[in-house]
DSSP file (Angstrom, degrees, kcal/mol; ACC not computed):
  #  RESIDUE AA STRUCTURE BP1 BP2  ACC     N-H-->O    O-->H-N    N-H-->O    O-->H-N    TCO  KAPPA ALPHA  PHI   PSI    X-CA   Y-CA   Z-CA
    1    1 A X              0   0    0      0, 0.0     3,-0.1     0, 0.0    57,-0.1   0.000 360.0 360.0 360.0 146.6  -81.8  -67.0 -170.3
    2    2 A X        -     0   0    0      1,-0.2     4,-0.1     2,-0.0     0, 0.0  -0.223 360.0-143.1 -74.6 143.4  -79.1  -67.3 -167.5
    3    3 A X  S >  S+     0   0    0      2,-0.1     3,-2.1     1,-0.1    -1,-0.2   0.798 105.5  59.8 -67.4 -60.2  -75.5  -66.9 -168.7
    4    4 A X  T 3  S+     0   0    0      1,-0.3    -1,-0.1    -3,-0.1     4,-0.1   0.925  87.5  69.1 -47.8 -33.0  -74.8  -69.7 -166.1
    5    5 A X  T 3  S+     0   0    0      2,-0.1     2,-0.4     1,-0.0    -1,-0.3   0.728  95.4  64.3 -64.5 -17.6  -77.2  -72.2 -167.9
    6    6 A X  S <  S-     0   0    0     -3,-2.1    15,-0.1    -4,-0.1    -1,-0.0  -0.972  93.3-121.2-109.2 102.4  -74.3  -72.3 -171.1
    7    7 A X        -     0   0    0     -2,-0.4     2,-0.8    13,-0.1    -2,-0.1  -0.102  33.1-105.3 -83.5 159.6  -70.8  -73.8 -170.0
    8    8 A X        +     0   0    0      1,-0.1    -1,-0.1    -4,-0.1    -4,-0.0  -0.715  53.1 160.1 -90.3  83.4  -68.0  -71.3 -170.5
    9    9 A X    >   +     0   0    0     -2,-0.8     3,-1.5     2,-0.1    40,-0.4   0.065  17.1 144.0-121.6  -7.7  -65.9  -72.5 -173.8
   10   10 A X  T 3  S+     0   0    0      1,-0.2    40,-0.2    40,-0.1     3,-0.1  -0.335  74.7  11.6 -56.6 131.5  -64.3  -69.5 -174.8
   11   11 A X  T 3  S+     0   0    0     38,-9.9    -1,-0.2     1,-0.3    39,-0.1  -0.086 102.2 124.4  92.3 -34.9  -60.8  -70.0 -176.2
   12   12 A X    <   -     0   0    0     -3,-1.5    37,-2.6    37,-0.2    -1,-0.3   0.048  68.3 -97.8 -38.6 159.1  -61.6  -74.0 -176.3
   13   13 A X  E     -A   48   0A   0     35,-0.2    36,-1.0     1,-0.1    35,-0.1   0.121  28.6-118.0 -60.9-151.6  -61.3  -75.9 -179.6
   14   14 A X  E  > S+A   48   0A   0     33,-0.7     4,-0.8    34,-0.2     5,-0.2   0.280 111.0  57.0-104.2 -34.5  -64.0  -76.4 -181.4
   15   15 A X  T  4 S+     0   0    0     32,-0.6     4,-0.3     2,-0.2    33,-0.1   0.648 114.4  40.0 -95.9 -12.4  -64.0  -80.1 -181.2
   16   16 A X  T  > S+     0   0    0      2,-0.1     4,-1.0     3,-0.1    -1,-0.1   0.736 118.8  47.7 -89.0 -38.9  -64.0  -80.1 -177.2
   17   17 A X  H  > S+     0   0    0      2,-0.2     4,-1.7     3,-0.1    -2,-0.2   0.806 107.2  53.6 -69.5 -34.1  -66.4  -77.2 -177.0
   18   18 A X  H >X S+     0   0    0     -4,-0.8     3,-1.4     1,-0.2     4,-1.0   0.997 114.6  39.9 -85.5 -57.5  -69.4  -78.5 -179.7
   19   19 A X  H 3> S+     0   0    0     -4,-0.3     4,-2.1     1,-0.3    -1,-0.2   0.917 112.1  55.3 -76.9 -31.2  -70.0  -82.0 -178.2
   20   20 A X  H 3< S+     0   0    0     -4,-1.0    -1,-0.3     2,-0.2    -2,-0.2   0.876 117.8  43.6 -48.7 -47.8  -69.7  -80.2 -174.3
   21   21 A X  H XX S+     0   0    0     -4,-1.7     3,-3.5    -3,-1.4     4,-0.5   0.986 109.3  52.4 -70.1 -89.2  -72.9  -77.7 -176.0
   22   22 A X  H >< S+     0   0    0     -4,-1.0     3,-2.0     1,-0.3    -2,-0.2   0.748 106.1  55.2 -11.6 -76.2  -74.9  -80.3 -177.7
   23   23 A X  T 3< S+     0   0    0     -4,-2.1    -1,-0.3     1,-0.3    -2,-0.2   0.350  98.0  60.5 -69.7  -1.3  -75.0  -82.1 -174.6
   24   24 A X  T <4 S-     0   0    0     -3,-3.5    -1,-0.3     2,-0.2    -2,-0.2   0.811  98.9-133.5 -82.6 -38.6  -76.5  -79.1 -172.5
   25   25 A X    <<  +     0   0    0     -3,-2.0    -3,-0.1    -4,-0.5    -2,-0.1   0.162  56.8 139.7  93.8 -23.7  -79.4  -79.1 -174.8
   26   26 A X        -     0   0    0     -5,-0.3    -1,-0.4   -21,-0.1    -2,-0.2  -0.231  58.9-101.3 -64.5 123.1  -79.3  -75.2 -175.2
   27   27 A X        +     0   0    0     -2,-0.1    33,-2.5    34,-0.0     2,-0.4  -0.421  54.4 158.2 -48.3 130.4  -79.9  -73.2 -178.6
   28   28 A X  E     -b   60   0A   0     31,-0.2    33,-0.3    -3,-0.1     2,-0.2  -0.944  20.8-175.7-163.8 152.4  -76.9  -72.3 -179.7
   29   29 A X  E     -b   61   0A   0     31,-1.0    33,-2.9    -2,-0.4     2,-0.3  -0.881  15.9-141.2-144.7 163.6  -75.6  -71.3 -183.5
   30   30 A X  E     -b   62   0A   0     -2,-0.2     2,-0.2    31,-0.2    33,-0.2  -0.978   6.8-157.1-157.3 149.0  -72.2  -70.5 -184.7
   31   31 A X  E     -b   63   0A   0     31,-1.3    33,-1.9    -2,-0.3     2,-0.7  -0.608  20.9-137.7-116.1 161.8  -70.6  -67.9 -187.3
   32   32 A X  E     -b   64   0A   0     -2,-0.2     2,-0.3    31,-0.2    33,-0.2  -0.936  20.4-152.5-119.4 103.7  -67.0  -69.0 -189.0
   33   33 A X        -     0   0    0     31,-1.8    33,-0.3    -2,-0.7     2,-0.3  -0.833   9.9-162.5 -92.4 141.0  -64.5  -65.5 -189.1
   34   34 A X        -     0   0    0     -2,-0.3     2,-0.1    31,-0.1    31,-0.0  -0.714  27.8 -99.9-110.6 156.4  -62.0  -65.5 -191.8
   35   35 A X        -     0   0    0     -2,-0.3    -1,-0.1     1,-0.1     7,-0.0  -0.545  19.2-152.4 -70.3 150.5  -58.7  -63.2 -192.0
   36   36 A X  S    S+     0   0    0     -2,-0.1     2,-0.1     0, 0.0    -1,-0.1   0.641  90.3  52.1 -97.9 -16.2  -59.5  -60.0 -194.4
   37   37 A X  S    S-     0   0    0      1,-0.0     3,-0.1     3,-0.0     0, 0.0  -0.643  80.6-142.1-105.8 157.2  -55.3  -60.2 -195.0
   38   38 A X        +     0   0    0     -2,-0.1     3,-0.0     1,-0.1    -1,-0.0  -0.261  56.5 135.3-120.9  73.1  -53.7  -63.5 -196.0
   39   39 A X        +     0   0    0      1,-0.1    33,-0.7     2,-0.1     2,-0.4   0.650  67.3  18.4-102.6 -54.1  -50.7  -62.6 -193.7
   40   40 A X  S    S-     0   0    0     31,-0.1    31,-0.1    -3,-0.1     2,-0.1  -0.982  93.4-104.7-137.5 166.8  -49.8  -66.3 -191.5
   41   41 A X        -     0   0    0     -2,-0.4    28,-3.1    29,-0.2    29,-0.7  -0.249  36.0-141.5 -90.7 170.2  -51.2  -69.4 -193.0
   42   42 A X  E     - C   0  68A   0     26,-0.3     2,-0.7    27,-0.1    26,-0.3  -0.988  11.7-136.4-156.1 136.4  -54.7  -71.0 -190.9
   43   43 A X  E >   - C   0  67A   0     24,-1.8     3,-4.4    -2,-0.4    24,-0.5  -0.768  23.1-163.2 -98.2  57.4  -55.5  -74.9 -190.2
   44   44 A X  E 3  S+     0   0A   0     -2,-0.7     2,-1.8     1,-0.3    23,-0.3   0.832  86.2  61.0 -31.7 -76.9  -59.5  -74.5 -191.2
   45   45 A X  E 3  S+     0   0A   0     -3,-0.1     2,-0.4    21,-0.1    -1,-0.3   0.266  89.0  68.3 -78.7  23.7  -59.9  -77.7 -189.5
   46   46 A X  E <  S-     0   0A   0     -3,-4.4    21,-2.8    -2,-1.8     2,-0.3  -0.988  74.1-174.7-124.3 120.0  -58.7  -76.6 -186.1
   47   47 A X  E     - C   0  66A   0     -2,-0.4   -33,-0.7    19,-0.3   -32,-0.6  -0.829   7.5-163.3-136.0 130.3  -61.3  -74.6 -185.3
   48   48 A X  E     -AC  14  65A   0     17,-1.1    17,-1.5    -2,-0.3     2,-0.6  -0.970  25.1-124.3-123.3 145.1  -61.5  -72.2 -181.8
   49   49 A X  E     + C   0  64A   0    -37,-2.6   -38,-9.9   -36,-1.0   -37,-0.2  -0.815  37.6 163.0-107.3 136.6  -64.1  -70.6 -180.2
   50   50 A X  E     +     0   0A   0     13,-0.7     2,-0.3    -2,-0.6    -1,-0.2   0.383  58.8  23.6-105.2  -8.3  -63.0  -66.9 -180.0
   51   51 A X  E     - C   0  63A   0     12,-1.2    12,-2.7     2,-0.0    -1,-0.2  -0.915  48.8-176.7-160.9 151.4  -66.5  -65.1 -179.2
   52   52 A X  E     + C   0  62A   0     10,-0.3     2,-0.3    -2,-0.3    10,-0.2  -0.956   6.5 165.4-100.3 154.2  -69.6  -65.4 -177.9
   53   53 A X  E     - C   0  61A   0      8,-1.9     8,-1.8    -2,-0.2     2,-0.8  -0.995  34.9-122.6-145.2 150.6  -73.3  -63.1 -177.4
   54   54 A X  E     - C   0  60A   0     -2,-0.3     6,-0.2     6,-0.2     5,-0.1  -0.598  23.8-128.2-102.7 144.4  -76.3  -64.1 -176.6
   55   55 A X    >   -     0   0    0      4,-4.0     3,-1.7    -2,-0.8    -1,-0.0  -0.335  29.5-106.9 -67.3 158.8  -79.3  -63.2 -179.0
   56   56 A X  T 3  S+     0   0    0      1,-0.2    -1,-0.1     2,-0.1    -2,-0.0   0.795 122.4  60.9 -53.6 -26.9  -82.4  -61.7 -177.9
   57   57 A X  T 3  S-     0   0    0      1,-0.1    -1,-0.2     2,-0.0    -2,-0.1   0.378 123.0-110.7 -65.2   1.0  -84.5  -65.2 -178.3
   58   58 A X  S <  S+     0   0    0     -3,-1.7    -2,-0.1     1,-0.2    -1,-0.1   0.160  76.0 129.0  96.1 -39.8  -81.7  -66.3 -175.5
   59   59 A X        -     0   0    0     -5,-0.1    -4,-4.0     1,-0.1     2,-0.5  -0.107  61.7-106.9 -78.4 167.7  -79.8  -68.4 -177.4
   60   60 A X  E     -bC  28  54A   0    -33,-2.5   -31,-1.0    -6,-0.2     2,-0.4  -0.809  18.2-157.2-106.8 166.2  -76.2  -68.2 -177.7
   61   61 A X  E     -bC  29  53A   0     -8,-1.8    -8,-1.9    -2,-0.5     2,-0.4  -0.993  17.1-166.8-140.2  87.6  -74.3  -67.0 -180.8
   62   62 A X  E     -bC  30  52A   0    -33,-2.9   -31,-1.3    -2,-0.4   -10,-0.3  -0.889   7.8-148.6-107.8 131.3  -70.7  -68.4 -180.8
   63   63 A X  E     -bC  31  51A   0    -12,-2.7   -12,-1.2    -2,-0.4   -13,-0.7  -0.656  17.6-172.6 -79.8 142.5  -67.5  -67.0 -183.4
   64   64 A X  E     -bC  32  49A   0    -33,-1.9   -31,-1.8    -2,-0.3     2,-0.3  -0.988   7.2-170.0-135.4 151.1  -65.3  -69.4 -184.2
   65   65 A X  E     - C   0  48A   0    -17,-1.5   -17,-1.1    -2,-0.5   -31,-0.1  -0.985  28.1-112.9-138.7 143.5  -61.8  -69.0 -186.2
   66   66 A X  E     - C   0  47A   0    -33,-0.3     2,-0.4    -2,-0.3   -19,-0.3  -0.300  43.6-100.3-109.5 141.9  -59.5  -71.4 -187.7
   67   67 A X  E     - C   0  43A   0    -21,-2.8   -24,-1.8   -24,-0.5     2,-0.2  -0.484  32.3-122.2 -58.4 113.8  -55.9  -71.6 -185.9
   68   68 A X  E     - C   0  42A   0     -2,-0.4   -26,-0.3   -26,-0.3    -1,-0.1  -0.287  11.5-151.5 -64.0 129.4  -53.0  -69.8 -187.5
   69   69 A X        -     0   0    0    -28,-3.1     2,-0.3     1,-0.2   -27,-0.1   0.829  46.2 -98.7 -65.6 -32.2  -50.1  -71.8 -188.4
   70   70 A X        -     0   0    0    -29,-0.7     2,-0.6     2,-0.0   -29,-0.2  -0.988  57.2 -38.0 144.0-159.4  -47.5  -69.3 -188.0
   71   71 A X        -     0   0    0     -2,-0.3     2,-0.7   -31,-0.1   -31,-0.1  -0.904  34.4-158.5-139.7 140.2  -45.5  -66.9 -190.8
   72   72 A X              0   0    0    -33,-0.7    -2,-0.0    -2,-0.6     0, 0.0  -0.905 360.0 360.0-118.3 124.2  -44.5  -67.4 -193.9
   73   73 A X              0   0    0     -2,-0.7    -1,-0.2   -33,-0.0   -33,-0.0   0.365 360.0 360.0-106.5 360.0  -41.9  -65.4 -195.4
């Protein structure tokens, strides 16, 4: 499947990017990365997407990860 067929959403939210996808029609799945440290504080429900690959079937594979708040000392 064409790269071109998939609009390019990397770095979008989550919440501009999913309905933009959906609407394509296009297979498309998504994995949720957490921090292994808990080092700045993260807003789970602002949600980015920070990667995609596409799978052998075509479809695309998007990471998404929750926005960091900042640091707290």
């Amino acid at each position: 499947m064409s790269a071109a067929k998939y609009p390019d959403v990397i770095g979008w939210p989550w919440q501009r990017a999913e309905p933009l996808l959906r609407d394509t029609g296009l297979s498309y799945q998504t994995e949720l990365v957490r921090p292994t440290k808990h080092f700045f504080p993260i807003d789970e429900k602002q949600l980015y997407v920070v990667g995609g690959r596409y799978a052998p079937d075509g479809s695309l594979k998007l990471t998404l990860a929750a926005k960091a708040l900042g640091r707290v000392d």
